[in-house]
C-alpha beads as a LAMMPS data file, in Angstrom:
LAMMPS data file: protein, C-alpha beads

76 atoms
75 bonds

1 atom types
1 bond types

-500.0 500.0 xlo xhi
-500.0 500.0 ylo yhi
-500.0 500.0 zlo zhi

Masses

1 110.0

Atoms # bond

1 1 1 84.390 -81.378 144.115
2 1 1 83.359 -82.500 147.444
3 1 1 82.101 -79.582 150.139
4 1 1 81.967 -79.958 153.679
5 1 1 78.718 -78.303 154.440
6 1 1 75.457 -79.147 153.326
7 1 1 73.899 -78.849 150.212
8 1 1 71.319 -76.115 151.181
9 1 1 73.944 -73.891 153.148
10 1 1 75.862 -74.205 149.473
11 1 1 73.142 -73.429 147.468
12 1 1 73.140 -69.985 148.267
13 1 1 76.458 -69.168 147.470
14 1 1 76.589 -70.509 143.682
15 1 1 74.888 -69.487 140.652
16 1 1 71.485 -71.160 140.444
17 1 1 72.724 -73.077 137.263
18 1 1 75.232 -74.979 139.613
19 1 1 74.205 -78.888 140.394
20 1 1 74.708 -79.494 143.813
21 1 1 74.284 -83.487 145.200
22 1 1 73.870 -83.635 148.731
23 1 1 76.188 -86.518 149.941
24 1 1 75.075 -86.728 153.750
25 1 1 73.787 -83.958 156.389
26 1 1 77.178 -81.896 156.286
27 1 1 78.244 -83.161 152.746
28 1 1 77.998 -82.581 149.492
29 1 1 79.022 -82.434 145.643
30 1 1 78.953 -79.449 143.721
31 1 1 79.897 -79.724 140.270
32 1 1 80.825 -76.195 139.458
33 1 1 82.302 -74.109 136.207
34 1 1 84.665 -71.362 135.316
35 1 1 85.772 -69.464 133.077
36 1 1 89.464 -70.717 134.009
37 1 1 91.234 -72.706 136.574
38 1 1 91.716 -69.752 138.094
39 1 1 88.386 -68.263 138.550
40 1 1 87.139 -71.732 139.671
41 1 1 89.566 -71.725 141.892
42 1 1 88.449 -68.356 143.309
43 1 1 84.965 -69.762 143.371
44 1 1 85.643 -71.816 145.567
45 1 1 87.564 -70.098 148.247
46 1 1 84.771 -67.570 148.469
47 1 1 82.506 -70.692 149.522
48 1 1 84.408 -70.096 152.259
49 1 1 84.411 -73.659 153.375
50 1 1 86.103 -76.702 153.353
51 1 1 86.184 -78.687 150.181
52 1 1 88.507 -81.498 148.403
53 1 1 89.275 -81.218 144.604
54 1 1 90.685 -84.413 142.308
55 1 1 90.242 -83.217 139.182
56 1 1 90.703 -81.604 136.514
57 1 1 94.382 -81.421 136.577
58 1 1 94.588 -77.946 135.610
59 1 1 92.397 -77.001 138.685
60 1 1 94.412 -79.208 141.054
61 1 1 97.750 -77.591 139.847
62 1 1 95.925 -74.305 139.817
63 1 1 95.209 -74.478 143.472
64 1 1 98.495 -75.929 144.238
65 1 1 99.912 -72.397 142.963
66 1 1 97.441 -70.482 145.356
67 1 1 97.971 -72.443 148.179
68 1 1 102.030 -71.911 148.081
69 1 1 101.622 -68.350 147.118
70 1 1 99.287 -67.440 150.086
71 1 1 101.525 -69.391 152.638
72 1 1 104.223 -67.704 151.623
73 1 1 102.622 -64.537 151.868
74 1 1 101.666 -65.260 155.487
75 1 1 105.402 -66.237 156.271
76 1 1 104.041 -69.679 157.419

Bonds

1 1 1 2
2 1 2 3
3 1 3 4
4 1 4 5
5 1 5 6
6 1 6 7
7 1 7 8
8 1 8 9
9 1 9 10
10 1 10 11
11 1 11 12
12 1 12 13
13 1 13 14
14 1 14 15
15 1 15 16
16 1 16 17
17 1 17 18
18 1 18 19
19 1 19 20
20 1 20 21
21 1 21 22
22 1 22 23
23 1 23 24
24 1 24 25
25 1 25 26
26 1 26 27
27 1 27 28
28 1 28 29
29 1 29 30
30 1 30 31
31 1 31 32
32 1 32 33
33 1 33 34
34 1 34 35
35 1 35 36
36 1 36 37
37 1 37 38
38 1 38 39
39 1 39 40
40 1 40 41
41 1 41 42
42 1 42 43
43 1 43 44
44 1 44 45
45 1 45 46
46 1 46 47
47 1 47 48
48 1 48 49
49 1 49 50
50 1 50 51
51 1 51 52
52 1 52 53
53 1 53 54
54 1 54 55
55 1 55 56
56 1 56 57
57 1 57 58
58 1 58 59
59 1 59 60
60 1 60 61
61 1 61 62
62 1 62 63
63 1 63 64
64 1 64 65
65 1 65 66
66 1 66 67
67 1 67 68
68 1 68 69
69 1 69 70
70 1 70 71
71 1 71 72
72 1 72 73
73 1 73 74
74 1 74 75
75 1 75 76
């Protein structure tokens, strides 16, 4: 998945085990595990950043889920 922020600000937030490519100065790839879609996908909201996702599948529908159960929970 691709991160906006940079690859040392990320570092600190995943599991030393985690490969993280720096892409640019505010970019980078992280090419993270879970357990399940779902943990991943909790993973990656407590980054706490901005970040796109193409693949797997399972993660993109996973998040898909989240997102339309936490804007519905916000009425928005």
């Amino acid at each position: 998945m691709t991160v906006q922020a940079p690859a040392d600000a990320v570092a600190g937030r995943v599991p030393p085990d985690v490969l993280i490519e720096p892409t640019d100065d505010e970019t980078c790839v992280v090419h993270a595990y879970g357990s399940s879609p779902e943990v991943l996908a909790l993973h990656l909201a407590w980054l706490d950043v901005d970040f796109s996702v193409t693949g797997p599948p399972e993660l993109v529908a996973c998040l898909g889920r989240l997102a339309a159960r936490f804007e519905a929970a916000t009425g928005t």
